[in-house]
C-alpha positions as CSV (number, residue, x, y, z in Angstrom):
1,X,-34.0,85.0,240.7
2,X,-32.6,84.7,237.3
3,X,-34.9,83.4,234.4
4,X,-33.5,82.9,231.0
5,X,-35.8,84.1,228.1
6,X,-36.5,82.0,224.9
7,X,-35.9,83.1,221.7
8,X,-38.1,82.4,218.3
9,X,-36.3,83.4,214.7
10,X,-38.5,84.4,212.2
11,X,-36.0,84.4,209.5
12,X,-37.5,81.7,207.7
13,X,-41.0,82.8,207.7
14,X,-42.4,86.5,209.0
15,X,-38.8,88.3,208.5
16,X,-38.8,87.7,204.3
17,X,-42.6,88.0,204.2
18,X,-42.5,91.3,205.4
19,X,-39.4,92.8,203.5
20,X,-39.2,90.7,200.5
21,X,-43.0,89.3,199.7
22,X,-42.0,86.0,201.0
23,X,-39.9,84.6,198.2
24,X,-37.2,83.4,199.7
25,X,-36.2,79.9,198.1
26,X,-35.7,76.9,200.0
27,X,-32.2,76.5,198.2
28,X,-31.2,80.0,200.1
29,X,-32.4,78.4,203.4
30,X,-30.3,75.3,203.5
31,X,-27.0,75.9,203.4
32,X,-27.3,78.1,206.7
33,X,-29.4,75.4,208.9
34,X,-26.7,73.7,210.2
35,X,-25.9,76.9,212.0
36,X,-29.6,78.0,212.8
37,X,-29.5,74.5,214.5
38,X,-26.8,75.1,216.5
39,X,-28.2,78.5,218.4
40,X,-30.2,77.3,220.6
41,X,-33.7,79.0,219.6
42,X,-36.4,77.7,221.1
43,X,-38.2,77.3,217.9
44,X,-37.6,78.9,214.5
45,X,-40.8,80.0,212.4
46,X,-40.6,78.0,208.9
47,X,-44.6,77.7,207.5
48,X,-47.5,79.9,207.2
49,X,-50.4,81.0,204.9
50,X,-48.1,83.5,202.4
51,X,-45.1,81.2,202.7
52,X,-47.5,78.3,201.4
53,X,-49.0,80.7,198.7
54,X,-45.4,81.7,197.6
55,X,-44.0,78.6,197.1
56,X,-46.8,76.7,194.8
57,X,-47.6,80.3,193.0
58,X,-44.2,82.3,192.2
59,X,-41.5,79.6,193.5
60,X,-43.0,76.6,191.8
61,X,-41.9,74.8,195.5
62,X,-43.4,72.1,196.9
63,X,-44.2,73.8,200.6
64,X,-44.8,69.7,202.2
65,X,-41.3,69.1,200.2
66,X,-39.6,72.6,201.7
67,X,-41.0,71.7,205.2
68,X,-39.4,68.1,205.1
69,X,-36.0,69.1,204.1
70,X,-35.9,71.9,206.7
71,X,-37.0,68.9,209.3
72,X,-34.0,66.9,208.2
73,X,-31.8,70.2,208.1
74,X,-32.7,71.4,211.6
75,X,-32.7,67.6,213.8
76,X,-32.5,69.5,216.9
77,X,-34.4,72.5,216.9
78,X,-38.0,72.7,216.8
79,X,-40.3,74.2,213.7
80,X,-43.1,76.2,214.3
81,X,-46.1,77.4,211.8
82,X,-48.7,80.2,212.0
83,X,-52.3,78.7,211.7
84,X,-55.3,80.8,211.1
85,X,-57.3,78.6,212.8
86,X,-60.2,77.2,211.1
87,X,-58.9,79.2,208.1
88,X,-56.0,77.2,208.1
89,X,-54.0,78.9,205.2
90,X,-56.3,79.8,203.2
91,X,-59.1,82.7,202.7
92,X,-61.9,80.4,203.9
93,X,-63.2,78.4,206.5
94,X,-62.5,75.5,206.2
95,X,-64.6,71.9,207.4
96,X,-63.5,70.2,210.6
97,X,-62.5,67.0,208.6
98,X,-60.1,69.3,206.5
99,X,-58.7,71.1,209.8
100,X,-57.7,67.9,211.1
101,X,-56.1,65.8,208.3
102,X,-54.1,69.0,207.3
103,X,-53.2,69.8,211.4
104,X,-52.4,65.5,211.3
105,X,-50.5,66.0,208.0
106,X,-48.0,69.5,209.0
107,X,-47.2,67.6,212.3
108,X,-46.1,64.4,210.6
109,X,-44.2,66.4,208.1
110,X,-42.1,68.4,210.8
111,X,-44.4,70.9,212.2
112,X,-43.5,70.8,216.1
113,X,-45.2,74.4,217.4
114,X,-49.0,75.7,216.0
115,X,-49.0,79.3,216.6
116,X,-52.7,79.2,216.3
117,X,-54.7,82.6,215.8
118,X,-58.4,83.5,214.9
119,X,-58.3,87.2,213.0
120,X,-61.3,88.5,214.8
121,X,-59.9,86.9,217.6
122,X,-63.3,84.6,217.9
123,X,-62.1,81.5,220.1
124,X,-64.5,79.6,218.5
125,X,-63.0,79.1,215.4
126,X,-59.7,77.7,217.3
127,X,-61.1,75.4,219.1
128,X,-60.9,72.4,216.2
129,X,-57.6,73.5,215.5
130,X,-56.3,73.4,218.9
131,X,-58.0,69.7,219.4
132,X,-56.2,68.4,216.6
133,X,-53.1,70.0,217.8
134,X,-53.1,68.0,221.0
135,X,-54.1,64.9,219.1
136,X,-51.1,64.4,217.5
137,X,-48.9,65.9,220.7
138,X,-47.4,68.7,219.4
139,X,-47.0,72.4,220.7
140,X,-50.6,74.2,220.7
141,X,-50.3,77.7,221.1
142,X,-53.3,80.2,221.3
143,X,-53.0,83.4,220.4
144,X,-54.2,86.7,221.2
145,X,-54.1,88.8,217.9
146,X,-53.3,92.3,219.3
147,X,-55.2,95.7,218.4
148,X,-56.4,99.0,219.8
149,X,-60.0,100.2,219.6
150,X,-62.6,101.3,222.0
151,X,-63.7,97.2,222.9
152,X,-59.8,95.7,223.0
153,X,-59.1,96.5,226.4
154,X,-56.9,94.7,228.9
155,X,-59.7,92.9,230.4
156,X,-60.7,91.9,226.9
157,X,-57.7,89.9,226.2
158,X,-57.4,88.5,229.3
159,X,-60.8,87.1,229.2
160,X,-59.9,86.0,225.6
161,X,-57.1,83.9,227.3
162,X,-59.0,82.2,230.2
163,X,-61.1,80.8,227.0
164,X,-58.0,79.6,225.6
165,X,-56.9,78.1,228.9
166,X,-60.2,76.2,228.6
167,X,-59.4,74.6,224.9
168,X,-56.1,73.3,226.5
169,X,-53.3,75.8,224.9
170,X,-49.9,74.9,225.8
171,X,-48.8,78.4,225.7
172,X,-50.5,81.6,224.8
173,X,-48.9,84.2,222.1
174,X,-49.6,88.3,221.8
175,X,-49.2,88.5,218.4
176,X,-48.9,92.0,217.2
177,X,-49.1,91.9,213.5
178,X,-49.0,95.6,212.7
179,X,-46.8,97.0,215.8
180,X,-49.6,98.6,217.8
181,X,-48.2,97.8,220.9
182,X,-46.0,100.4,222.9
183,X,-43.8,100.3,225.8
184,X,-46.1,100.5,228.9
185,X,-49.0,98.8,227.3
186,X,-46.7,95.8,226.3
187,X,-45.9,95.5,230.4
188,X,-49.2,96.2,231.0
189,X,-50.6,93.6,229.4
190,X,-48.2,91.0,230.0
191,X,-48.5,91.5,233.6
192,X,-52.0,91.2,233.1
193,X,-51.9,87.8,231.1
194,X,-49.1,86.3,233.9
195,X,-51.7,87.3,236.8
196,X,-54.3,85.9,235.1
197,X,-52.8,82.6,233.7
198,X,-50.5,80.1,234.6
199,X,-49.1,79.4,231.0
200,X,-45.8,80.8,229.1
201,X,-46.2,84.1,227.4
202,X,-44.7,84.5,224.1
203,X,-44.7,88.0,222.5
204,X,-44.3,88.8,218.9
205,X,-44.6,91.9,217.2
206,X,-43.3,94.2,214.4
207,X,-41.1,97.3,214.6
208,X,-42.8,99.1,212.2
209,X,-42.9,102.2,214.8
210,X,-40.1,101.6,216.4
211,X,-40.4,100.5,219.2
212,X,-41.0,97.0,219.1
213,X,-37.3,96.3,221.1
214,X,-38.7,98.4,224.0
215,X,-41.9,96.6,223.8
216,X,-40.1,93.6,224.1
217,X,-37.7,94.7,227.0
218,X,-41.0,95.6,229.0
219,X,-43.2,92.6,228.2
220,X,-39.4,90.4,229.5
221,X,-39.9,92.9,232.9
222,X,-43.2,92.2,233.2
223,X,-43.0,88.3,233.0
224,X,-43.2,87.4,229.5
225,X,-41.1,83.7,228.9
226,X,-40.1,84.3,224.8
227,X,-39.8,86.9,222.5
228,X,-39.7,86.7,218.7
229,X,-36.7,88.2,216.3
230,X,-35.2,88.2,213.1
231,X,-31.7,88.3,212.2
232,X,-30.3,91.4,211.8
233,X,-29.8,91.5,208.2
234,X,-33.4,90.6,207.6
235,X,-34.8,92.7,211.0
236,X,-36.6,96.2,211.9
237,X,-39.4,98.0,210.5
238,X,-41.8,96.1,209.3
239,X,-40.0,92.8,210.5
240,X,-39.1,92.1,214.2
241,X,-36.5,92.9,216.6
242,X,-32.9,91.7,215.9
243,X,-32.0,89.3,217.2
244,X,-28.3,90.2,217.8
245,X,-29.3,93.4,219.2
246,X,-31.8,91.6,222.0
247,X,-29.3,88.8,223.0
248,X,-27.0,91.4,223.6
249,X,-29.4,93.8,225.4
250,X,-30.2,90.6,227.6
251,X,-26.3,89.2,227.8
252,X,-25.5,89.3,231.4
253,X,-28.3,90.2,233.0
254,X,-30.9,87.9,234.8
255,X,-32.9,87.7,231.7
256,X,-29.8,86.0,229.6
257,X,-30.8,84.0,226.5
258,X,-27.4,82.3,226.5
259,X,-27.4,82.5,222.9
260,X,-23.7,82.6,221.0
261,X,-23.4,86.0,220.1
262,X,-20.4,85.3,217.3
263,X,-22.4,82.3,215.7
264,X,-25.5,84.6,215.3
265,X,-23.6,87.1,213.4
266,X,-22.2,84.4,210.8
267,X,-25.9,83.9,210.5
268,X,-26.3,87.4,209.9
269,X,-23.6,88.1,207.5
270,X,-25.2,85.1,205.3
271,X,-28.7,86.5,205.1
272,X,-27.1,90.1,204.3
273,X,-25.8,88.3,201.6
274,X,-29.1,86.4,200.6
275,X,-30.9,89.1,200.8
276,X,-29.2,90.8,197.9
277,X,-30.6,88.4,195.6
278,X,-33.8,89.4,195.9
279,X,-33.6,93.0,195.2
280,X,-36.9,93.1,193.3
281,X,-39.0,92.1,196.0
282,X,-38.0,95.2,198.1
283,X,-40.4,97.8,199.4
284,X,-40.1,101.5,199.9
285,X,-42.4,101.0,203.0
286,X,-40.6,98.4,205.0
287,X,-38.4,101.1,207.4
288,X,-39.9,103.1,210.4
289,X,-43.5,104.4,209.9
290,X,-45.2,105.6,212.3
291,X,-48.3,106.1,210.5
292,X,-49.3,102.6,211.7
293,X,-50.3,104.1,215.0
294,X,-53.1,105.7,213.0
295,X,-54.0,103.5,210.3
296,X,-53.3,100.1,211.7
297,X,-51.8,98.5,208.7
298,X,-49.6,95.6,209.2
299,X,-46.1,95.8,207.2
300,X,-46.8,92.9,204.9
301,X,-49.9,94.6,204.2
302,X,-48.4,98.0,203.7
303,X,-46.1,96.6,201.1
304,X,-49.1,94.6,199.2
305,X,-51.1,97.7,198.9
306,X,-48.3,99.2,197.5
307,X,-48.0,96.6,195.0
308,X,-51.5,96.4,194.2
309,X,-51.7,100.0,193.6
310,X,-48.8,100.1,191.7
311,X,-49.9,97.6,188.8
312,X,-53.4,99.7,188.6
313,X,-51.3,103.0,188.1
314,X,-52.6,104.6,191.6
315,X,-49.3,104.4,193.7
316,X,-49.7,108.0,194.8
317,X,-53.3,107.2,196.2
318,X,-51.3,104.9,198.5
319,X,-51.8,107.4,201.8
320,X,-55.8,107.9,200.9
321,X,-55.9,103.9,200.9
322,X,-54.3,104.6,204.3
323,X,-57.3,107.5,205.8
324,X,-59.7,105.1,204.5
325,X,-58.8,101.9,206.2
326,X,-59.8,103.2,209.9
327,X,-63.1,103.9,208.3
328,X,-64.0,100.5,207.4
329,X,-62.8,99.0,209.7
330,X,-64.7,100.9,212.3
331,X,-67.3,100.0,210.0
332,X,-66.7,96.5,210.1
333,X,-66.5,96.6,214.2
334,X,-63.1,97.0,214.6
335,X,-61.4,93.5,213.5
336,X,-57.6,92.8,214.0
337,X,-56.1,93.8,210.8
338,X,-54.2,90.6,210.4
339,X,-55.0,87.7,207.2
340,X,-57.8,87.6,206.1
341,X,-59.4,90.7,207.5
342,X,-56.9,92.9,206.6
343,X,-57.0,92.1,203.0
344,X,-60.9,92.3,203.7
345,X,-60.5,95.5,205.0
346,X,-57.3,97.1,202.8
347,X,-59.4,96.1,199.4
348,X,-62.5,97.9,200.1
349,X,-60.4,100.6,201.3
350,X,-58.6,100.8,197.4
351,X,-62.5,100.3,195.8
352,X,-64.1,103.2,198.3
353,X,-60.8,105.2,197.2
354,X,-60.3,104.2,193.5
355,X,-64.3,104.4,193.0
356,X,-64.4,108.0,194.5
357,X,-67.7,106.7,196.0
358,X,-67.5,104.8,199.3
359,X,-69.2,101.1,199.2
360,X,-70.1,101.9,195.5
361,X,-68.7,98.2,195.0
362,X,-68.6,95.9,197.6
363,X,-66.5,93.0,197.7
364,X,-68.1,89.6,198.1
365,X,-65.6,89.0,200.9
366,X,-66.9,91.9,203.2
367,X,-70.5,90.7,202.1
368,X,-70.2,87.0,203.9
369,X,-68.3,89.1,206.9
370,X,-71.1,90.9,207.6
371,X,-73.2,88.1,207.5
372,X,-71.3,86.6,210.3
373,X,-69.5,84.1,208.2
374,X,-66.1,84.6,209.7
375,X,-67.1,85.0,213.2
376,X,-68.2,87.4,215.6
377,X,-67.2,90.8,214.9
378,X,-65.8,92.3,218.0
379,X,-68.2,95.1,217.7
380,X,-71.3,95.8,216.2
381,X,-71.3,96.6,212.6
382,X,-72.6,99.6,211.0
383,X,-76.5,98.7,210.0
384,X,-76.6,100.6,207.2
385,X,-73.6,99.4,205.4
386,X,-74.5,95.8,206.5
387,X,-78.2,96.4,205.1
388,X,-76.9,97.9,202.1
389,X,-74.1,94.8,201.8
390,X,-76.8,91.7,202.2
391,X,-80.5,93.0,202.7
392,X,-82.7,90.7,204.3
393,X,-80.2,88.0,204.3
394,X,-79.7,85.9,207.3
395,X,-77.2,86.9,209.7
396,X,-75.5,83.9,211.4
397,X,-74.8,84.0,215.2
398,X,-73.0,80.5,215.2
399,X,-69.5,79.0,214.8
400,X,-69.6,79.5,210.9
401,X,-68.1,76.0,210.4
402,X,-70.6,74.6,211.9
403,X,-72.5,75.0,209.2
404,X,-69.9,73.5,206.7
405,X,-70.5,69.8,205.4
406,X,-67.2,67.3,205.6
407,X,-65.4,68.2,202.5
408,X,-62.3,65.9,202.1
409,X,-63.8,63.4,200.4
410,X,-65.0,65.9,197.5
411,X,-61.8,67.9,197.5
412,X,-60.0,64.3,196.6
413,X,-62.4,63.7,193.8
414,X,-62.0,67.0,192.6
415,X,-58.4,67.1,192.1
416,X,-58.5,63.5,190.8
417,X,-55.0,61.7,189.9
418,X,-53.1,65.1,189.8
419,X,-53.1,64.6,193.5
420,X,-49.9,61.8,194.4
421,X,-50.0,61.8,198.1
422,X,-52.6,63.6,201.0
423,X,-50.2,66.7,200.7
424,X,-51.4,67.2,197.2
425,X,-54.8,66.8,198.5
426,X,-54.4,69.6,201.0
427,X,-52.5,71.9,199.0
428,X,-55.4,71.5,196.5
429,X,-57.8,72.7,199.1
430,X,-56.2,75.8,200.5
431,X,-55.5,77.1,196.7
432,X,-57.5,75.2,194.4
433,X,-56.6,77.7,191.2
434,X,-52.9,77.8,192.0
435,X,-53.0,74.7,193.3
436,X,-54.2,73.0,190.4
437,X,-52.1,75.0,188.1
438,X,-49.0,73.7,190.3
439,X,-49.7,69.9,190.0
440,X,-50.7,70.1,186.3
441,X,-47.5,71.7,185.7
442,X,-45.6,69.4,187.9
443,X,-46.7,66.4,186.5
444,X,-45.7,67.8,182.9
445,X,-42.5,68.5,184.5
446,X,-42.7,72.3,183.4
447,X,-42.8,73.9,186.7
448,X,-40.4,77.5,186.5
449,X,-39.9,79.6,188.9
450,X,-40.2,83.3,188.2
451,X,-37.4,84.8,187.3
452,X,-34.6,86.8,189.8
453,X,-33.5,89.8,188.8
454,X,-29.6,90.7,188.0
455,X,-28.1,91.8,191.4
456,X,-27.9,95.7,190.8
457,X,-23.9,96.1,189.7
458,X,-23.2,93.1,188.4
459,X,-22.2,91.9,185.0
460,X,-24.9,89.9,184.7
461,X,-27.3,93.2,184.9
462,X,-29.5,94.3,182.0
463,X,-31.4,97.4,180.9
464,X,-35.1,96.8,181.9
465,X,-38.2,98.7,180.3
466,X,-39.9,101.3,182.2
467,X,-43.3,100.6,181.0
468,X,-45.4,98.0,182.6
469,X,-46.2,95.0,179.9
470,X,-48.6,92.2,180.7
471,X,-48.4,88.7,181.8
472,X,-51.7,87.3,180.5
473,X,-53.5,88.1,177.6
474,X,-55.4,86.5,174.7
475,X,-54.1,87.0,171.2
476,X,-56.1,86.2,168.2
477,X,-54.5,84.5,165.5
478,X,-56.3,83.4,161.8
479,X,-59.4,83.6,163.7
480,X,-58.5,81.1,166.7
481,X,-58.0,82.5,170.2
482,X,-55.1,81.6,172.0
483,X,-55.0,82.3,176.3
484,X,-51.3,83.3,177.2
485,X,-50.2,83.4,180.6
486,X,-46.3,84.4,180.8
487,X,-45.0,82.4,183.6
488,X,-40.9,83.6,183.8
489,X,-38.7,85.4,181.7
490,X,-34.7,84.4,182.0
491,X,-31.6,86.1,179.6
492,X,-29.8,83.5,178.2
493,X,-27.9,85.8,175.9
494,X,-26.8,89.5,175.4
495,X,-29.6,90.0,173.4
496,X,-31.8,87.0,173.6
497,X,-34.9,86.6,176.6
498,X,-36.5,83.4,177.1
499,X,-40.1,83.8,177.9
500,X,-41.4,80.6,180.2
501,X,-45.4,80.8,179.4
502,X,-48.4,78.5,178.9
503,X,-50.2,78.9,176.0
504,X,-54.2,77.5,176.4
505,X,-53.0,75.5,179.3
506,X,-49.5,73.7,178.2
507,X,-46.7,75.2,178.8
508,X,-43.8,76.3,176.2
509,X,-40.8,77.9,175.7
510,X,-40.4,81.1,173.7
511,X,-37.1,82.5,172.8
512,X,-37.2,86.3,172.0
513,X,-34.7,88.3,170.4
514,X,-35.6,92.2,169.3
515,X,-34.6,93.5,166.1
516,X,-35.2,97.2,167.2
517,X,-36.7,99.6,169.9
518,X,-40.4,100.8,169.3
519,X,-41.5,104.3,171.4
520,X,-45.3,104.2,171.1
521,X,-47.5,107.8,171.2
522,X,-49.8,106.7,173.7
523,X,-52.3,105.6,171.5
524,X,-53.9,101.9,172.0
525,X,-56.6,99.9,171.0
526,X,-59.1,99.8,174.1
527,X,-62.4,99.0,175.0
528,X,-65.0,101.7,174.2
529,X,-65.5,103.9,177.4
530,X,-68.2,104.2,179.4
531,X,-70.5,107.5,178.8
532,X,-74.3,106.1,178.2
533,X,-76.3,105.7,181.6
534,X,-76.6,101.8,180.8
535,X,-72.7,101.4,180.0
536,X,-71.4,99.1,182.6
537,X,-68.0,99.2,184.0
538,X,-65.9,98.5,186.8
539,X,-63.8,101.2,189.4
540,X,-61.0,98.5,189.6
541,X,-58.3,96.3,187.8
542,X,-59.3,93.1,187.6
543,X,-60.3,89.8,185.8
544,X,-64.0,88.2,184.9
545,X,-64.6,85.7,186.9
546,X,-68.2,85.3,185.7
547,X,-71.0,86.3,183.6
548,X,-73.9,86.7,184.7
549,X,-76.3,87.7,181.7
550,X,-76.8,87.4,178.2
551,X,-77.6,89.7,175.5
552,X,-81.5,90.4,175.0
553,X,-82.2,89.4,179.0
554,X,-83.7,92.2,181.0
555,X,-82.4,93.4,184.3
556,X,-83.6,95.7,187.2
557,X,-80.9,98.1,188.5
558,X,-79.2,96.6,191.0
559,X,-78.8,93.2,189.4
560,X,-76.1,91.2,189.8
561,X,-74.3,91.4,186.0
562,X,-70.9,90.4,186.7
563,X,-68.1,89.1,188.8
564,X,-64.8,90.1,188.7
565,X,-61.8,89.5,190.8
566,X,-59.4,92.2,192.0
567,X,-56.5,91.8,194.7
568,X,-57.9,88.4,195.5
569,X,-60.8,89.7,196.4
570,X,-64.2,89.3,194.5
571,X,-67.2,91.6,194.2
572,X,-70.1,91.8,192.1
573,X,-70.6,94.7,189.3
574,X,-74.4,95.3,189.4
575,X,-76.6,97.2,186.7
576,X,-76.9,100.8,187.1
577,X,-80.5,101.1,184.9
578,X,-83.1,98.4,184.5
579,X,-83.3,97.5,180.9
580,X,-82.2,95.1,178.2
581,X,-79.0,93.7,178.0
582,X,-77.5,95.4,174.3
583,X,-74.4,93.6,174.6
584,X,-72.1,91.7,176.5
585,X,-68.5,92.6,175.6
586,X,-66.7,90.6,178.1
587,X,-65.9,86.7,178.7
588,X,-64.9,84.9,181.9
589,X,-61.4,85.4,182.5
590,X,-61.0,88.5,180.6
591,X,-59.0,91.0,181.9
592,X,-60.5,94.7,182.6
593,X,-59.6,98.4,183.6
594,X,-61.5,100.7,184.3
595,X,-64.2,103.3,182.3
596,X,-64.4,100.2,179.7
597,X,-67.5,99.5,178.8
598,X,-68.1,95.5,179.6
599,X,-72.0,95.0,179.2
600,X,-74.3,97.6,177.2
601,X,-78.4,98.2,178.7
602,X,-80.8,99.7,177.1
């Protein structure tokens, strides 16, 4: 008996976000939908949390906009998103109120498929989600967020789908966001979930080992209904599958997709193309890496802690990060390393590593996670660290949004008349920073993109500096303080850069022309550094976000003196002597390295 498999592209979601940081521009997506329509996918991936973040933080895109012209583009072929659940795209949990109007909203905008997933694969938080899914009659799939540890067996997950059988899932999804699974346990596992369930199985996972087309070829053997690929030009390592390769692995055999073989390599040849364009955003850990059957890092993780470390100078500390991310996590009971506990997880990694003193700071983040405030950890928790993390505080054994007050109202006062439409409203509340920042600027009509690169070759190429130079800074000038945040640079001339910034908030245009070249010995004007017992500083990178004392107050050690924020994440910098507070050197929003002295006790 034959039985066609389905076929989900990721090209326009999960294939750029985990070669190229997920910048690819809606204008780059267009032009090719009227063949991506014509395939015959059964769905093509278009939305998620990064692609959201992208557009409103570097693309200067409206992601609603994006999603309506790709619903207009592509009449005949249904558009599917990633969902964190009651996360939604953000970092948070979110209210129910919130969880509906956006799920209400993403459906009436073109959203046909909600790949919904819960990263400690707690079914609680999916069960709003999933509600509001089948409210508005779309395509609710639950998902089963894949890992190895002692407690993710077999029997685990297929207990895991039974309660999402229960909730009223349309189909169910293994979704292997780092490319743990292998061959036999792919088969394994489908055959398990087939026995188990009645519902399609959809299986998606990265090839970041390299096997991820064998995975696929036994979880088809073993029952599975749809597998998820990328085009070949934007495919393997720490994307998916090609496409072209699996159609023609499948192409006259029982499993056929019946997909057109010459019309997917047009497709191809155009991304190949595309993906020229955005050279910059290239990784040097986006091929085959093995190492991911060790330290269970996704790929579009792998490639943001590469970035990360490589702005704070600590690029060859990359494979420590990598030894030390097991540890937490077994610390933390063993989550799925997928958004938001594998930046949870992969930041406290870089402070344990970067601090060369495990938990010396710990981020806020891993604080409310071990209070139980993004679920149920799939294991217990080490007691000491979670003792150490929150003391006496309250551990919560109960859907963590059930403890979260209706919220829409407030987020629609808060963002006031910058918000035109509901959209605005919800794009407000999954970023509120970036959000902001993106409406203000809309409305002043100043919104920039940041800038591509020269293709490497071409006339249009320029020498760049080596050195790293900063994007935000404060300058002083005739004793007034001015904040500058350099939002895009573009050459307009053989010698003439326009820098795109905002200057205390409003935006302007700078045009820069150098008169000659400057080689500087090393020597700069920083912060004193930190050598007294009561000199205060921070192990990472980072901005203020707060401050927490003044000058004369006294603190115990251990106080709370200071928040900053590093790699999205935020942690407090507590007092290392009780005393009195000397000085305070730093403001909110300042930017800090560390050994500088920020607050002085004595």
């Amino acid at each position: 008996m034959s039985k066609k498999i389905t076929v989900t592209d990721t090209i326009l979601r999960d294939a750029h976000q985990s070669l190229l940081a997920t910048r690819m521009r809606t204008e780059d997506m267009l032009p090719i939908c009227s063949k991506l329509d014509q395939v015959g996918y059964w769905s093509l991936e278009v939305w998620g949390g990064a692609t959201f973040d992208a557009c409103v933080r570097f693309l200067k895109e409206d992601p609603w906009e994006r999603l309506r012209q790709l619903r207009k583009a592509l009449p005949n072929t249904r558009l599917q998103m990633l969902l964190r659940g009651q996360n939604l795209l953000g970092y948070r949990h979110y209210s129910d109120d919130v969880v509906e109007a956006f799920v209400a909203k993403a459906a009436e905008n073109g959203i046909d498929v909600f790949r919904i997933f819960d990263a400690m694969n707690d079914v609680r938080n999916l069960a709003t989600a999933i509600k509001a899914v089948k409210k508005v009659g779309k395509h609710a799939q639950g998902t089963i967020c894949y890992t190895t540890s002692p407690v993710h067996t077999t029997e685990a997950f297929v207990a895991q789908a039974h309660e999402l059988v229960a909730l009223g899932v349309d189909s169910i999804a293994i979704k292997d966001m780092a490319g743990l699974l292998t061959p036999f346990a792919t088969g394994e596992l489908v055959k398990a979930l087939k026995a188990a369930v009645s519902l399609p199985i959809f299986v998606h996972s990265h090839d970041t080992a390299g096997v991820a087309t064998m995975c696929q070829l036994k979880a088809i053997e073993a029952g599975a209904d749809n597998i998820d690929t990328a085009i070949s030009s934007m495919a393997w390592g720490t994307s998916h599958p090609a496409t072209e390769s699996m159609v023609a692995a499948l192409r006259g055999t029982e499993f056929d997709t019946g997909l057109d073989l010459e019309l997917l390599q047009e497709i191809g040849m155009y991304f190949h193309a595309v993906r020229k364009k955005y050279h910059q955003y290239e990784s040097d850990f986006t091929g085959v890496d093995t190492r991911v059957q060790v330290n269970q890092v996704p790929g579009g993780m792998v490639s943001n802690l590469a970035n990360q470390l490589k702005e704070q100078g600590a690029l060859h500390r990359i494979n420590e990060v990598f030894n030390e991310i097991p540890k937490v996590r077994k610390d933390l009971g063993y989550p799925p390393l997928v958004t938001p506990t594998s930046q949870i997880v992969g930041t406290q990694a870089v402070f344990n590593v970067l601090a060369g003193e495990r938990y010396k700071t710990i981020t806020n983040e891993v604080k409310l996670y071990l209070q139980g405030r993004y679920g149920k950890s799939p294991a217990p928790v080490d007691a000491a660290l979670q003792h150490q993390a929150i003391g006496k505080e309250e551990v919560i054994d109960v859907r963590p949004a059930d403890l979260l007050k209706p919220e829409l109202e407030k987020l629609r006062a808060e963002v006031g008349a910058l918000a035109k439409s509901e959209e605005d409203v919800l794009t407000y509340a999954m970023f509120p920073d970036i959000g902001r920042k993106f409406l203000t600027e809309r409305e002043a009509g100043t919104l920039t993109p940041e800038a591509l690169l020269p293709i490497p070759g071409t006339a249009a190429e320029q020498p760049v500096a080596k050195e790293g130079m900063p994007t935000e800074f404060v300058i002083d000038v005739h004793g007034e303080s001015y904040h500058i945040d350099i939002t895009g640079i573009g050459i307009k001339s053989d010698n003439k850069r326009h820098f795109y910034m905002s200057i205390d908030g409003l935006p302007e245009e700078v045009v820069f022309e150098p008169l000659n070249a400057y080689v500087g010995s090393g020597a700069s004007n920083k912060r004193k550094q930190a050598a007294a017992p009561g000199d205060v500083s921070t192990a990472m990178p980072g901005n203020i976000v707060d401050v927490l004392v003044n000058v004369g107050d006294k603190v115990k050690a251990g106080q709370p003196l200071l928040v900053t924020e590093a790699m999205k994440m935020e942690s407090e910098i507590l007092a290392p002597i009780a005393g009195n507070v000397k000085a305070v050197h730093v403001a909110k929003g300042d930017r800090v390295n560390p050994g500088d002295v920020l607050i002085e006790i004595e």
